[in-house]
C-alpha positions in Angstrom: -28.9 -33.0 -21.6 -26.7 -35.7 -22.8 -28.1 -38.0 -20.7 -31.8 -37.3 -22.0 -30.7 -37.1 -25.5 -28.9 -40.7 -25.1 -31.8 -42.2 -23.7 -33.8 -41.0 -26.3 -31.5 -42.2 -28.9 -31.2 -45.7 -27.3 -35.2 -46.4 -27.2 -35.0 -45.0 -31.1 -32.2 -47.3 -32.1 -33.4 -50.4 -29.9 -37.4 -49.7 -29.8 -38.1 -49.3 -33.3 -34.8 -50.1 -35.6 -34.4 -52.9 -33.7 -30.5 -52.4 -32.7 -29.8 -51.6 -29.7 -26.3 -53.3 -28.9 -24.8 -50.4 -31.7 -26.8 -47.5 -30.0 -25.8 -49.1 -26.4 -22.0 -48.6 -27.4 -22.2 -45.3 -28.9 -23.7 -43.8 -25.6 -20.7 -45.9 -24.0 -18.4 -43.9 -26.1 -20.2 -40.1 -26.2 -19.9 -40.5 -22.4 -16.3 -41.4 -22.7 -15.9 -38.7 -24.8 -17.7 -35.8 -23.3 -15.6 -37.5 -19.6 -12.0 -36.8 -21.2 -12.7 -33.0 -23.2 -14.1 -31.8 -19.5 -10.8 -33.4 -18.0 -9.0 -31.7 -20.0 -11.0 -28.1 -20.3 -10.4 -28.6 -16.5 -6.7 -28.9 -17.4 -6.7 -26.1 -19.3 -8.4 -23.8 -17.1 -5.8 -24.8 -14.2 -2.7 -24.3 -16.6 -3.7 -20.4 -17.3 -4.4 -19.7 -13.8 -1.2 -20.9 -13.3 0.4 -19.0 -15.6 -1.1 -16.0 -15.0 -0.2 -16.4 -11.1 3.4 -17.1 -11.9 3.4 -13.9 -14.4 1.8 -11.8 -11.3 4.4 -13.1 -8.8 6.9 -12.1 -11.3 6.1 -8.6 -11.9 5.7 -8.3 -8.0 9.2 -9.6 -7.8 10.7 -7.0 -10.3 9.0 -4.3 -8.8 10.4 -5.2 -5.4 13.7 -5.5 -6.6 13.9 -1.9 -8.2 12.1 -0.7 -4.9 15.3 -2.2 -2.5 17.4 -0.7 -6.0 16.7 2.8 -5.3 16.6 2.6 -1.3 20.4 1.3 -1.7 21.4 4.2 -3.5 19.5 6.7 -1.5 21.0 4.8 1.7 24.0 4.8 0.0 24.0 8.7 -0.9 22.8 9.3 2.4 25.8 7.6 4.2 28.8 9.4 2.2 27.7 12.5 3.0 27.7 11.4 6.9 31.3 12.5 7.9 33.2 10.0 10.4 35.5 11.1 12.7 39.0 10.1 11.5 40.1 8.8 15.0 39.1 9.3 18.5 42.4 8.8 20.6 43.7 12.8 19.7 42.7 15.5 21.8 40.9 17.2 18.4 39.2 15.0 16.5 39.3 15.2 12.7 36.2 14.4 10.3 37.2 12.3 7.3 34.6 10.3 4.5 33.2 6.9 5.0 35.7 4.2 3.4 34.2 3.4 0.4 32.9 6.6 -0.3 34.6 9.3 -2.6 35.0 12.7 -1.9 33.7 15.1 -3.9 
């Protein structure tokens, strides 16, 4: 479209006004123009995806951690109330808690 309008414009301005070096440079420059705000529409299109990417891998990463969270404590609960034996060179063994675990 830009194309067709600035042919147009430049067989106007250098057809009938009679100028066509001004109408010449200001095609030049429209195509300049319309060259960088696609660049940078491009730019801007890239930067949210981006974004939005990192903000996805982010909330997968919380989620995750919260997930190994709660299997540590369950594991953990788990494992104290698993009763070890207290030493196996007797003749009776005795059962005593996991170290690190409290009694209860």
């Amino acid at each position: 479209m830009l194309l067709l309008v600035s042919f147009l414009g430049l067989v106007l301005a250098g057809g009938v006004l009679g100028h066509p070096t001004p109408a010449f440079f200001l095609i030049v420059a429209s195509f300049i123009i319309k060259a960088v705000a696609g660049g940078k529409r491009k730019a801007e299109l890239t930067a949210n995806e981006a974004t939005k990417r990192a903000d996805t891998e982010q909330l997968e990463r919380t989620v995750l951690e919260a997930r190994m969270e709660a299997l540590q404590a369950r594991s953990s609960r788990i494992s104290c109330s698993i009763r070890w034996p207290a030493s196996t060179s007797s003749s009776r063994p005795t059962r005593r808690a996991r170290p690190g675990c409290s009694r209860a």
